[in-house]
C-alpha positions, 0 to 999 in steps of 0.5 A, spaced: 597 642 163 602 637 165 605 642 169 598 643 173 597 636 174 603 636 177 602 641 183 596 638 184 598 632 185 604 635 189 599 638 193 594 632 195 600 628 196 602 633 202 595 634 204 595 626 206 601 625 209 599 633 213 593 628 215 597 622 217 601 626 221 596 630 225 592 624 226 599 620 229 597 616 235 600 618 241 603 625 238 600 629 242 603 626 248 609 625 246 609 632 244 606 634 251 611 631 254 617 634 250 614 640 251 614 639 260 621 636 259 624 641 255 621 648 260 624 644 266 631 644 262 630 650 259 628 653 268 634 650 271 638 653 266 635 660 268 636 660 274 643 661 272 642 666 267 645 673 266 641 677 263 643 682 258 642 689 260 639 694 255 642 701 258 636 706 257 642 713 257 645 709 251 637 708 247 636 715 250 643 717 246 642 714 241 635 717 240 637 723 239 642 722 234 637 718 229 632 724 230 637 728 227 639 729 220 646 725 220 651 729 216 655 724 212 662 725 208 661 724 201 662 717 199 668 717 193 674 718 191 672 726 191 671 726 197 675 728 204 678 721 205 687 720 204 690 716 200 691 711 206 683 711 208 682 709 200 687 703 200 684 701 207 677 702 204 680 697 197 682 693 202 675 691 205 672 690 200 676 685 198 676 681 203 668 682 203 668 679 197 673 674 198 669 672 204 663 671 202 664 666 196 659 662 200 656 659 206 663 656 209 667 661 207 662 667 211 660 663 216 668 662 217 669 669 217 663 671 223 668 666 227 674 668 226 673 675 227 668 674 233 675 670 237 679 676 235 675 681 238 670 678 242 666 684 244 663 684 237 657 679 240 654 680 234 659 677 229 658 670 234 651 670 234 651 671 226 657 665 225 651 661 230 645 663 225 650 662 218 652 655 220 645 653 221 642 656 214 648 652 211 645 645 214 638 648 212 641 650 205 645 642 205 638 639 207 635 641 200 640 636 198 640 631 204 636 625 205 629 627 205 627 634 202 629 632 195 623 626 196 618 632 198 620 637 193 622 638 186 629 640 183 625 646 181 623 648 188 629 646 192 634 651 187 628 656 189 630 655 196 636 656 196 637 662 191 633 664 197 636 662 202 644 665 198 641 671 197 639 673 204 645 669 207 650 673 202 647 680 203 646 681 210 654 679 210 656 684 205 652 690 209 655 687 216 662 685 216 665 691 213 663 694 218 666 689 224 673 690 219 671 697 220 672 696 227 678 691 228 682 696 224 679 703 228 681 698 234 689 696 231 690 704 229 686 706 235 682 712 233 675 711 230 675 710 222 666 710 222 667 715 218 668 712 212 661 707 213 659 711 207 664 708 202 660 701 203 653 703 202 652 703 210 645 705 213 646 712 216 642 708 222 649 705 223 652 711 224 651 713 230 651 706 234 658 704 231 661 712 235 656 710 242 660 703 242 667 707 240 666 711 246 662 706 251 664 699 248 656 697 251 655 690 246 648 690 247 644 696 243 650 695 239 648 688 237 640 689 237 641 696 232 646 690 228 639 685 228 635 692 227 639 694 220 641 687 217 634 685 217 632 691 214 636 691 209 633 684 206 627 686 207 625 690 201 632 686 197 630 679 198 624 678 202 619 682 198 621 680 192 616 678 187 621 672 185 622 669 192 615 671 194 612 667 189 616 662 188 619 660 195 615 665 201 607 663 198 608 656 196 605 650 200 612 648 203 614 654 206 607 655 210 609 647 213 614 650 217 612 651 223 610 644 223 616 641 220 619 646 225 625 647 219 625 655 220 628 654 227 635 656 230 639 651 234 645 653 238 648 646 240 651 646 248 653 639 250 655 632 244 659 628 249 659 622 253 655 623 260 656 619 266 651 613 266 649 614 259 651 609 253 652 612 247 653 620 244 648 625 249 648 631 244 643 637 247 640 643 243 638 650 245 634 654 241 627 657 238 623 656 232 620 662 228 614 662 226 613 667 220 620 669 216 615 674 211 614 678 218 619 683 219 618 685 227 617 678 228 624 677 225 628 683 229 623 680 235 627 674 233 634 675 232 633 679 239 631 673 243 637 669 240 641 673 241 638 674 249 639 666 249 645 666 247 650 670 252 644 671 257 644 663 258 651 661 261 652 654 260 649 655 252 655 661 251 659 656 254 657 651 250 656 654 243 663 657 244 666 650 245 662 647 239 664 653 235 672 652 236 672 645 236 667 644 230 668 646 223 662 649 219 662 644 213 654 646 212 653 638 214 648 636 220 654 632 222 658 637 224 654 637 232 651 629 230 655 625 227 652 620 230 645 621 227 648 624 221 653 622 215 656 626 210 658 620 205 652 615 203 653 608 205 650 606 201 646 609 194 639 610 195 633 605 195 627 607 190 623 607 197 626 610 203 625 606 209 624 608 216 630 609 220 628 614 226 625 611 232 623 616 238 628 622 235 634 616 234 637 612 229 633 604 230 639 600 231 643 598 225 639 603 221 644 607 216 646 614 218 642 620 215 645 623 209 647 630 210 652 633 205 658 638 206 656 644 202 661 643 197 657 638 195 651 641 195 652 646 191 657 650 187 658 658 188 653 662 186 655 669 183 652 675 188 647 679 184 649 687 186 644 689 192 639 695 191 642 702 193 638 706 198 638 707 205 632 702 208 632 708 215 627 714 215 625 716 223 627 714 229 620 713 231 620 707 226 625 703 230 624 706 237 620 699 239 626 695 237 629 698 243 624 698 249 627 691 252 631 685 251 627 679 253 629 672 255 625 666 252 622 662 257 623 655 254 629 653 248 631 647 251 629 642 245 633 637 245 628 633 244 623 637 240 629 637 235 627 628 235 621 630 234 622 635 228 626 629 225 620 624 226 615 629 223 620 630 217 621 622 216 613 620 217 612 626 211 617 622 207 613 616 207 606 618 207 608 621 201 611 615 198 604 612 200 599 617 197 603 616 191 
């Protein structure tokens, strides 16, 4: 009865401070006007841009290849792999794992390899999208989610969050290993995919990049697999669709906008401005149950990302200048603090005006990884292989659009606004 009373109450609670803040004076203009601001960025920095090319000869190929039943080598000792391709497969494997220990150490991975091959534009795009599931992974521990969620909801969470962070990594990275070791031996070793439990849909994708070096299909079909292979692993299951994807504050995100991606581009001091000018490029995504939202979404990143030269820029400085902690003060330093200042007040009080820190209000708390959370041991991934027909991936592969507005410096401000006023409205309707 007691456990009843308390999601009731957890409810109402979040249905006032929804009420409070959908009824907030002058949200909707300063929403507006955020929006008008950030398509205006968001359009200068177009007129620079360098859209990616998706070859129709190279999707052409690739069809053919899946329409036909792939023949691959049998995935074991017994099979026709030498005692080098055996130690070289070891080799990756251990590396895998150590790799994947947790976020930090998985999103270190993704960058150190996208600088030592750079051609791999995946690997960037997946060490941008791992920093930001680290903060959203830290935020559970931060300043303002344990005042809206349970210890019970936030470990949820981050299982969640773990889970799909640490399988897509065990799928994908063996393979960028395989291709920096086909590349130092130079010959093709894709045949030994087989022996990390890759889908047969990557197969021939890996051979067409061998021969062509064409970074895009490359990177959609990696988009394509890896969200695939969570799909049934992760996203449908029943403990994370009750527990994490059907409860009141997974279906809040998309006004708290927490399931966003942000790529910073600019934190530095600009001409005629006082103080920290940090700027943000990124998109929010509405329904992470939805797998063609998710592909959809991870292209559109992806389009962003090395279609938009001052974002590459800028997100390549960041991420060679700046090492992930998983704390938000990685890329704000001045809004954010890794350490308390001070022990926290029974009731928290309003630090935020207009997205900023009010003056001599103390900083947000947002934590390093390692002090959030300890390593979580990796449960096995279901065997089996999610692809079945060309058909079923062929929309995928139609075209690669670029986002129209992803300038949300601002909209970022407002998000912060959005999550403190939840905080104190539902200190209020307590």
């Amino acid at each position: 009865m007691g456990k009843n009373n308390g999601v009731g109450t957890y409810r109402r609670s979040f249905g006032y401070w929804l009420r409070q803040l959908l009824a907030l004076p002058g949200a909707a203009f300063d929403y507006a006007l955020g929006k008008w601001g950030a398509m205006s960025a968001s359009h200068a920095m177009m007129t620079e841009a360098i859209p990616l090319q998706l070859s129709s000869a190279a999707v052409a190929k690739l069809m053919y290849a899946w329409s036909k039943p792939i023949a691959l080598p049998a995935a074991g000792p017994s099979g026709s792999w030498s005692m080098e391709e055996l130690a070289l497969i070891d080799r990756i494997r251990s590396e895998t794992a150590t790799s994947n220990r947790n976020n930090v150490t998985r999103t270190e991975a993704y960058r150190s390899i996208y600088f030592r091959t750079p051609e791999l534009h995946w690997a960037f795009l997946a060490h941008m999208v791992s920093r930001n599931g680290g903060w959203n992974m830290t935020d559970l521990q931060g300043e303002w989610l344990p005042l809206l969620l349970t210890e019970e909801q936030r470990e949820a969470v981050f299982r969640f969050l773990e889970q799909a962070n640490a399988f897509i990594f065990q799928d994908a990275y063996p393979q960028l290993l395989l291709y920096e070791w086909s590349r130092r031996e130079g010959r093709s070793l894709f045949h030994l995919l087989p022996a990390f439990g890759v889908s047969a849909f990557m197969a021939p994708v890996w051979k067409q990049f061998w021969r062509d070096r064409d970074a895009v299909p490359l990177t959609i079909a990696l988009i394509v697999n890896e969200q695939h292979y969570i799909e049934q692993r992760v996203v449908q299951q029943p403990y994370f669709r009750e527990k994490v994807l059907h409860t009141l504050f997974f279906g809040l995100q998309s006004l708290l906008q927490l399931n966003g991606v942000i790529f910073p581009y600019g934190n530095g001091k600009e001409k005629g401005n006082e103080g920290d000018v940090l700027r943000l490029s990124g998109l929010i995504l509405e329904s992470f149950e939805n797998l063609q939202e998710r592909i959809e979404f991870g292209k559109r990143l992806y389009a962003l990302l090395f279609g938009i030269p001052r974002v590459h820029e800028g997100a390549r400085c960041f991420a060679g200048a700046v090492k992930h902690s998983g704390s938000r003060a990685d890329y704000a330093p001045h809004m954010f603090a890794r350490i308390r200042q001070r022990p926290p007040k029974r009731i928290y009080v309003e630090r935020l005006l207009g997205g900023r820190l009010k003056p001599g209000a103390e900083p947000i708390y947002s934590p390093e990884l390692s002090a959030a959370w300890a390593d979580q041991s990796l449960e096995p991934p279901e065997l089996g292989d999610w692809f079945k027909s060309a058909a079923d991936i062929a929309p995928y592969f139609g075209k690669l659009p670029m986002p129209h507005s992803f300038e949300i410096t601002n909209e970022y401000g407002l998000m912060l606004n959005k999550i403190e006023l939840a905080v104190l409205a539902m200190q209020r309707g307590k």
